[in-house]
C-alpha positions as CSV (number, residue, x, y, z in Angstrom):
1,X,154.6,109.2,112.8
2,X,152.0,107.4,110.7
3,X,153.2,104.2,109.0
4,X,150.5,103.4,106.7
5,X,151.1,103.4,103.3
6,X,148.2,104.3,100.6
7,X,148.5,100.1,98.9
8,X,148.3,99.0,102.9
9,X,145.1,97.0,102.8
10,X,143.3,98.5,106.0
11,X,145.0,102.1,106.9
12,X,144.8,102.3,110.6
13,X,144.9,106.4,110.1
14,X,142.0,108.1,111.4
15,X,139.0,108.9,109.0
16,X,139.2,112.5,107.4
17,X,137.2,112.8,104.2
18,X,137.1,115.4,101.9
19,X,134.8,116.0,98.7
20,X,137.0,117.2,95.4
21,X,135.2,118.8,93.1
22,X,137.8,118.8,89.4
23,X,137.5,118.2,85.8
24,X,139.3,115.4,84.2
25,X,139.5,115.0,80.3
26,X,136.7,117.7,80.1
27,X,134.2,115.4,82.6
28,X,133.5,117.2,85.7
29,X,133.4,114.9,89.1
30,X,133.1,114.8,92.1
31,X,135.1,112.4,94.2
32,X,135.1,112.0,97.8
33,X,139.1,111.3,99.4
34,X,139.7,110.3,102.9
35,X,143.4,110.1,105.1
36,X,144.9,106.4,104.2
37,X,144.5,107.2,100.3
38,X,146.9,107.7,97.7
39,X,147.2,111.5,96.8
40,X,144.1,112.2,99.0
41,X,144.0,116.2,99.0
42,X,144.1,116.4,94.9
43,X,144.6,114.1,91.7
44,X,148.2,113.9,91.3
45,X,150.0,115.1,87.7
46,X,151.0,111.9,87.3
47,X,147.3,110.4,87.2
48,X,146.1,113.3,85.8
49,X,148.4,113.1,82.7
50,X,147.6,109.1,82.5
51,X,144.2,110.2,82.2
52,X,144.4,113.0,80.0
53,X,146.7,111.4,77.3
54,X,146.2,107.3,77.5
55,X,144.3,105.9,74.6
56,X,141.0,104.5,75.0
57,X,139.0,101.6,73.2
58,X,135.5,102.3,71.6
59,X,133.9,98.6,72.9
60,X,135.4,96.0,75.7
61,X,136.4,96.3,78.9
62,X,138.7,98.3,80.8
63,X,140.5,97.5,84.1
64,X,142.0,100.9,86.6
65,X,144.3,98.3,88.4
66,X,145.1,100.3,92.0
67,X,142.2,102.5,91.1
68,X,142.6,104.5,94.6
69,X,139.2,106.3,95.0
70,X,138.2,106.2,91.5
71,X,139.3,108.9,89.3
72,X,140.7,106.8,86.5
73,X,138.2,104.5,86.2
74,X,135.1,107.0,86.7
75,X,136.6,109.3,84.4
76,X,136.4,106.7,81.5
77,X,133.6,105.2,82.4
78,X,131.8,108.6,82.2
79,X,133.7,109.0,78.5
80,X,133.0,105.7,77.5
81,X,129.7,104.6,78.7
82,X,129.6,101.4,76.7
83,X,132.7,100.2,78.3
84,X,132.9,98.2,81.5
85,X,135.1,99.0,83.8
86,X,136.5,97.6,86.3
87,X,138.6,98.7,89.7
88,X,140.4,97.0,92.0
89,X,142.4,98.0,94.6
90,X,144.2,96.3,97.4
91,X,143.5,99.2,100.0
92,X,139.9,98.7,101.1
93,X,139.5,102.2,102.0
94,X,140.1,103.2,99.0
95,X,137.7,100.4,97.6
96,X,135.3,101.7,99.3
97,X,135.5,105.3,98.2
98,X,135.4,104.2,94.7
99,X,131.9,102.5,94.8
100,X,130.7,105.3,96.5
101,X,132.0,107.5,93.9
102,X,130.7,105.3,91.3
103,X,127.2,105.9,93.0
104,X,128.2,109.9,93.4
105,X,128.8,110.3,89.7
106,X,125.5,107.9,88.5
107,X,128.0,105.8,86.8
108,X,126.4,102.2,86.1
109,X,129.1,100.4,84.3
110,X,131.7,100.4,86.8
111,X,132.7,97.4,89.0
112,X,135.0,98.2,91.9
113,X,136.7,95.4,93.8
114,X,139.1,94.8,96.8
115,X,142.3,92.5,96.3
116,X,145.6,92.5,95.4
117,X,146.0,93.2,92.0
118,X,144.4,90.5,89.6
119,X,144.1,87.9,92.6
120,X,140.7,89.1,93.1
121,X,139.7,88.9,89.8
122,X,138.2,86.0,88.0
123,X,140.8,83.5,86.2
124,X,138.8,83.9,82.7
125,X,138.5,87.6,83.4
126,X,140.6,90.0,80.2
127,X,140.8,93.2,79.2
128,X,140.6,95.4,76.1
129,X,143.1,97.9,78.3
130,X,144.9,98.2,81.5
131,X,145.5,101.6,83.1
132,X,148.0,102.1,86.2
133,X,149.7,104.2,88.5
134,X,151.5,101.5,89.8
135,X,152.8,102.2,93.7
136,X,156.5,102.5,93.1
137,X,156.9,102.7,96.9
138,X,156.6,98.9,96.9
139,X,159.6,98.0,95.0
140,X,160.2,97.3,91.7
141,X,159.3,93.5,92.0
142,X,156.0,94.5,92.8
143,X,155.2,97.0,90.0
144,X,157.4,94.4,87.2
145,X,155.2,91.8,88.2
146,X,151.5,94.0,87.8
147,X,153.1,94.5,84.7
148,X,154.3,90.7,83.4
149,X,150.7,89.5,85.0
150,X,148.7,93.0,82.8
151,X,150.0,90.9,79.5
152,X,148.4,87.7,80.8
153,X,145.4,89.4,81.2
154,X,145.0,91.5,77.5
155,X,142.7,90.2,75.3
156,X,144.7,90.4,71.6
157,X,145.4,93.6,70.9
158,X,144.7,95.3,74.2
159,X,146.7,97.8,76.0
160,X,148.6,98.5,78.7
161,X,149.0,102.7,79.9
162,X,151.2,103.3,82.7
163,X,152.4,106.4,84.1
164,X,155.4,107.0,86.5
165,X,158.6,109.8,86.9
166,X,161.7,109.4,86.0
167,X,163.0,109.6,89.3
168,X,160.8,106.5,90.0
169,X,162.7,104.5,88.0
170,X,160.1,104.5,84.3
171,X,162.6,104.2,81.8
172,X,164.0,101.0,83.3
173,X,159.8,100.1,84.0
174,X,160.0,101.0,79.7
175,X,163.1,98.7,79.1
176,X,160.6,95.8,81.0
177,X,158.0,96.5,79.3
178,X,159.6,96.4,75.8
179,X,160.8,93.0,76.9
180,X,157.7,92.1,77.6
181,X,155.4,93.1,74.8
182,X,158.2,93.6,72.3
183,X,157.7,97.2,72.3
184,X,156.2,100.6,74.1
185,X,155.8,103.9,73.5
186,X,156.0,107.3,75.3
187,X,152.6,109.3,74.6
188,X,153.0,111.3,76.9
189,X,156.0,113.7,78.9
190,X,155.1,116.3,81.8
191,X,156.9,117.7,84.6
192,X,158.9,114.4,85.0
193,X,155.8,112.4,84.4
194,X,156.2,109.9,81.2
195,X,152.7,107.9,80.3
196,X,153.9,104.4,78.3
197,X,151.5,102.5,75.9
198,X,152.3,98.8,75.2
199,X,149.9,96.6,72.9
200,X,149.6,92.4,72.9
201,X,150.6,91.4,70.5
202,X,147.4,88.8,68.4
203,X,149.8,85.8,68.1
């Protein structure tokens, strides 16, 4: 049985990629997905509903924080081509898919990175909004604390979007959050799925 996990760092499983061909938020793209990758054989509903229903500046930059191979991130970086946006993802497979994604798609103003969350990111480094499927399969310390380090990294006024099932635990993730930012809201509900909007707060 294969242990890897798709937020391991370097997947030991063997190398099988796969080109997807799909249409996210009426953009068409092409994404390759290899073994070792979250959800590699299709965008999950839960991504795909973050996608389709999170809101999305006009100006600033936007971060896909555990951006897997890309489809968050490209997908708003092809609707919002004066955004930057960067992706980061601990799994360097993954990372690696991305750029080449990036590249696929002739998407310019996209930055892909490997690391563990924000460690890899510049100190000075915020954002206009944070978009995450966070991997619930590392515990709820780990996904509570990409969220209390996302508010240290807003810019006033920017937002957070995260997306998760209810059997994964996101109305106690929405109870944090609320703690957090002083409030969230549901924008979006599908098939257990639940997509939460929080906003910094400008004081």
């Amino acid at each position: 049985m294969n242990s890897d996990h798709y937020y391991s760092d370097a997947p030991s499983s063997k190398s099988d990629e796969r080109r997807l061909k799909t249409v996210l938020r009426g953009q068409t793209l092409t994404l390759m997905t290899d073994a070792g990758v979250f959800s590699k054989g299709r965008i999950d509903r839960g991504t795909r509903l973050l996608i389709e229903s999170a809101p999305l500046p006009s100006a600033g930059t936007l971060l896909d924080l555990g951006c897997g191979y890309g489809p968050v991130g490209l997908t708003f970086a092809r609707l919002r081509p004066q955004l930057r946006v960067v992706m980061v993802d601990v799994n360097h497979r993954a990372v690696e898919l991305a750029r080449r994604n990036a590249e696929l798609n002739r998407l310019e103003n996209v930055k892909v990175a490997a690391g563990d969350g924000f460690a890899t990111l510049d100190d000075g480094m915020h954002f206009t909004g944070i978009y995450t499927n966070p991997p619930y399969r590392a515990g709820k310390q780990v996904v509570y604390g990409m969220v209390d380090a996302a508010y240290e990294r807003l810019e006033p006024s920017g937002l957070l979007a995260v997306v998760g099932q209810t059997k994964q635990g996101i109305k106690s993730l929405a109870r944090h959050i609320e703690s957090r930012f002083g409030s969230v809201q549901e924008v979006a509900k599908e098939g257990g799925y639940r997509v939460l909007v929080a906003v910094r707060g400008s004081a």
